[in-house]
C-alpha positions as CSV (number, residue, x, y, z in Angstrom):
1,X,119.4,113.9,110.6
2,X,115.9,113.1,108.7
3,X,116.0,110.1,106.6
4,X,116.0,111.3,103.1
5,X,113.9,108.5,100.4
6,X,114.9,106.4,98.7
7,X,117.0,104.6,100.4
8,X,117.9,101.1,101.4
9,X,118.4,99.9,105.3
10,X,120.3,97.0,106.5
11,X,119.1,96.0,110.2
12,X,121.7,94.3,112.1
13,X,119.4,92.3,113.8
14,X,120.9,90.7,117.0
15,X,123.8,89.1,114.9
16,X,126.8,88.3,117.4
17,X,129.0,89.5,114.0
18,X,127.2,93.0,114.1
19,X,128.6,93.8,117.9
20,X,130.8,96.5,118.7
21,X,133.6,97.3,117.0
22,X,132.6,94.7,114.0
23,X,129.5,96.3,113.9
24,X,131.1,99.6,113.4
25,X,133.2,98.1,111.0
26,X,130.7,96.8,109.0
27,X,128.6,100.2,109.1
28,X,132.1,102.0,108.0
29,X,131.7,99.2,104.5
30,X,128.0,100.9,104.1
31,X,129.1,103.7,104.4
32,X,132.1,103.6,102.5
33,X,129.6,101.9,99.6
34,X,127.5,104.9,100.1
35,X,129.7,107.3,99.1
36,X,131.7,105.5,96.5
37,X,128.3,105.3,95.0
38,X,126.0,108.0,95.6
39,X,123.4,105.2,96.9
40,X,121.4,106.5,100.4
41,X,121.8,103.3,103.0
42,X,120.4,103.6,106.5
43,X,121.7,101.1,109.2
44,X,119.8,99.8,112.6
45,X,122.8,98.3,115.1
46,X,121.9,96.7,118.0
47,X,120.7,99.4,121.0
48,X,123.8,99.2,122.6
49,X,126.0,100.1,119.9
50,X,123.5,103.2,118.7
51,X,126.1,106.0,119.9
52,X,128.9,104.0,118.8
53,X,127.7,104.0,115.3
54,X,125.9,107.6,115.3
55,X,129.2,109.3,116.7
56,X,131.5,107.1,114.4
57,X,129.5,107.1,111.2
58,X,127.8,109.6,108.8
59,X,125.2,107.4,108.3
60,X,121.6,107.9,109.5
61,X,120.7,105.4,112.5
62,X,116.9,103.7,112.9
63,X,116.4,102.1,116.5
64,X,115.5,99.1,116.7
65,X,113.0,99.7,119.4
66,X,112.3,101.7,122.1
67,X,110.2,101.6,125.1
68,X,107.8,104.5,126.5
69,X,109.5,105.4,129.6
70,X,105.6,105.4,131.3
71,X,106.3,101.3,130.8
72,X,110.0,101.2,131.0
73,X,111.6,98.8,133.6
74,X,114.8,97.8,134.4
75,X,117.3,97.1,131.2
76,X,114.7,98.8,129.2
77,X,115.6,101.4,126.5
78,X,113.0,104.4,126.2
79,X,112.7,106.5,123.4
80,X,114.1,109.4,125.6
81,X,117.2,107.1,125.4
82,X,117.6,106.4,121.8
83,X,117.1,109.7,120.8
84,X,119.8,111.3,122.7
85,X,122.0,107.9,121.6
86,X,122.0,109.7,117.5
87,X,119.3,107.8,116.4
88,X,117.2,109.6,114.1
89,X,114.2,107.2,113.8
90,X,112.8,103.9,115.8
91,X,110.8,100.8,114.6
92,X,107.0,100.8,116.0
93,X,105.5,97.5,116.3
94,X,108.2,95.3,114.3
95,X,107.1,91.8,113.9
96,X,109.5,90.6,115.8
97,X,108.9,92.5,118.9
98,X,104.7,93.5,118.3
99,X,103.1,96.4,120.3
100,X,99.4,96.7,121.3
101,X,97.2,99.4,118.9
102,X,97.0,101.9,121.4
103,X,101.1,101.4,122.2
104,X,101.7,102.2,118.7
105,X,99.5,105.5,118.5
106,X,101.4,106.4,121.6
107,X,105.0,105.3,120.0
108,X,104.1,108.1,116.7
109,X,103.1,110.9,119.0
110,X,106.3,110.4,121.1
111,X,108.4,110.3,118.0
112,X,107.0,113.2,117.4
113,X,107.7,115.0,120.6
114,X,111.3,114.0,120.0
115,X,112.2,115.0,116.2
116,X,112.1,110.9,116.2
117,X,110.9,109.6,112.8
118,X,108.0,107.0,113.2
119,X,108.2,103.8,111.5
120,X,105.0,101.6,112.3
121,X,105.8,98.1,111.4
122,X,102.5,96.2,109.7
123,X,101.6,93.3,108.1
124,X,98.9,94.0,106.0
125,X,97.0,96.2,104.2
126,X,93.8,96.1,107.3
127,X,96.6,97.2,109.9
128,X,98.5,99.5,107.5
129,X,95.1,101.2,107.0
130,X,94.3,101.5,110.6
131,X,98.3,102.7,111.5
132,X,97.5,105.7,109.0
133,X,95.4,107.5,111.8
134,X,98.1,108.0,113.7
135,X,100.0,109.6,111.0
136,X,103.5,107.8,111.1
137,X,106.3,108.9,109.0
138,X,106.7,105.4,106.8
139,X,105.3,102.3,107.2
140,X,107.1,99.3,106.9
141,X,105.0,96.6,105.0
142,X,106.5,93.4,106.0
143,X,105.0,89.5,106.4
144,X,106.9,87.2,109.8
145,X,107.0,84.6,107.6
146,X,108.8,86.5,104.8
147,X,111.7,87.5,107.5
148,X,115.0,85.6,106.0
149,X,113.0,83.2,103.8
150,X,113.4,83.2,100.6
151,X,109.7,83.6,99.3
152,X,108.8,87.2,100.4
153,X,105.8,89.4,98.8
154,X,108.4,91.1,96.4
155,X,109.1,87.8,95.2
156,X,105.7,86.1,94.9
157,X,103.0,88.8,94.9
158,X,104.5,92.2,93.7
159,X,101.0,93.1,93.1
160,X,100.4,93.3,96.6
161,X,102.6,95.9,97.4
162,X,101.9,97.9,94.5
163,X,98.2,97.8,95.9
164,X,99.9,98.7,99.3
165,X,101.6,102.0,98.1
166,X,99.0,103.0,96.6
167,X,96.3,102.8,99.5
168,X,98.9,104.8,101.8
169,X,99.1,107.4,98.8
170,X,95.2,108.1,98.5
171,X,95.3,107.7,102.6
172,X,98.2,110.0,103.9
173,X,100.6,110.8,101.2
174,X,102.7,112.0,103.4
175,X,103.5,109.0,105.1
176,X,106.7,106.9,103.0
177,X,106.5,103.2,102.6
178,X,109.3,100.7,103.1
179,X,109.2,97.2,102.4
180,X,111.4,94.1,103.5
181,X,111.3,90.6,104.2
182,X,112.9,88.2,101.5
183,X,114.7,90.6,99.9
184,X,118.0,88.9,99.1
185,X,119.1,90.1,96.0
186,X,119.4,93.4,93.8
187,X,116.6,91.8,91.5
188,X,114.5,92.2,94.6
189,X,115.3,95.3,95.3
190,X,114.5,96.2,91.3
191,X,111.2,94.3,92.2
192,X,110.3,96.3,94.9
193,X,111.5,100.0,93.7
194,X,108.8,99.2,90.8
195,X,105.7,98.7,93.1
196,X,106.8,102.4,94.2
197,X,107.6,102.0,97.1
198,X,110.6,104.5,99.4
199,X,112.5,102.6,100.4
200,X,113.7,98.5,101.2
201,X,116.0,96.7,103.2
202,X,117.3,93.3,104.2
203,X,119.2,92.1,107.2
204,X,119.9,87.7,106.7
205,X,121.4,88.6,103.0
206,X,123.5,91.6,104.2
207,X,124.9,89.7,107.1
208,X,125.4,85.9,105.4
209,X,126.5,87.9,102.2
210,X,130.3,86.5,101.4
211,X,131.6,89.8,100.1
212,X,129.8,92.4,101.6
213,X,131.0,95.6,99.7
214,X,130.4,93.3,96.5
215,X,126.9,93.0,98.1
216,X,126.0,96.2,98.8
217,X,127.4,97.3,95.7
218,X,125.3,95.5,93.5
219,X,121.8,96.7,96.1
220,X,122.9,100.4,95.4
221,X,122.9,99.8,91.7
222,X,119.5,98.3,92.1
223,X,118.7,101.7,93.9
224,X,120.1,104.1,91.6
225,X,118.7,102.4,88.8
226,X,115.2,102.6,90.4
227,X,114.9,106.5,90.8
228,X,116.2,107.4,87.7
């Protein structure tokens, strides 16, 4: 299953509330949100719960990393692995778990080789511009500090992604652009849909969010209201 734009992601992080069969519940709310709305959401579960989600669930499935089984050791997850798991795309280079330059050119072109979508992980417009080269399928445009602050980019300096869409357009139009960190609240999500970019997502506001559905209800309005 391709990811289809826009849409809006929740990551599940390494949450001990997003693990096994509450982690498939809560993917059954997002997807229950999905279709009572018409909204596109994409979830990322924790590696070991990838098959439990993909053969339960409708919903499209982004790894939260893989390993290149030329570098794979014990307890490592390849690509190879995640692919025939039911995910349909990985995470290249998060901030959160970084990968060298040439890594990362080596991630896209296995991706490839495994109907995989590519989504290279940078944080700023100098590495955006150099991950272009390798032709990823979407960029994810993201600051470490940002991550489950309260003070991200689409908060402070919208500007900033608005200038990052549009180098990526003029670049490689074909390559999508997602955005997160500090995204809290459908009036971020509002914020970011207007710099243009694909697609968004959150994982700290999802999880500590007291009603969920009411949550996620309110982030596919944001959505809807964005493409019209």
């Amino acid at each position: 299953m391709a990811l289809e734009y826009p849409h809006f992601l929740i990551n599940f992080k390494t949450s001990t509330a997003t693990v096994g069969e509450d982690g498939l519940a809560f993917a059954r709310t997002i997807e229950r949100v999905r279709d009572d709305t018409g909204c596109r959401f994409v979830v990322a579960p924790q590696l070991t719960d990838l098959r439990l989600v993909a053969d339960r669930t409708s919903l499209p499935i982004v790894a939260q990393s893989a390993t290149l089984a030329d570098d794979a050791v014990m307890g490592a997850t390849t690509y190879e692995a995640v692919a025939a798991a039911g995910a349909d795309a990985v995470f290249i280079n998060h901030p959160q778990n970084e990968a060298t330059f040439a890594d990362v050119a080596r991630a896209v072109d296995r991706c490839d080789d495994l109907g995989l979508e590519s989504i290279v992980c940078v944080t700023s417009h100098e590495q955006g511009r150099a991950a272009l080269t390798f032709d990823p399928d979407c960029l994810l445009f993201e600051r470490p500090d940002d991550i489950a602050s309260e003070s991200g980019l689409v908060r402070t300096h919208p500007e900033r992604i608005a200038a990052f869409v549009n180098m990526v357009a003029t670049q490689n139009p074909r390559t999508s652009v997602f955005v997160g960190g500090g995204i809290r609240t459908a009036e971020d999500v509002e914020r970011a849909f207007s710099c243009g970019v694909d697609a968004a997502g959150a994982a700290s506001a999802a999880l500590e969010a007291t009603d969920r559905a009411a949550w996620l209800q309110s982030v596919a309005r944001a959505v809807l209201d964005a493409s019209e």
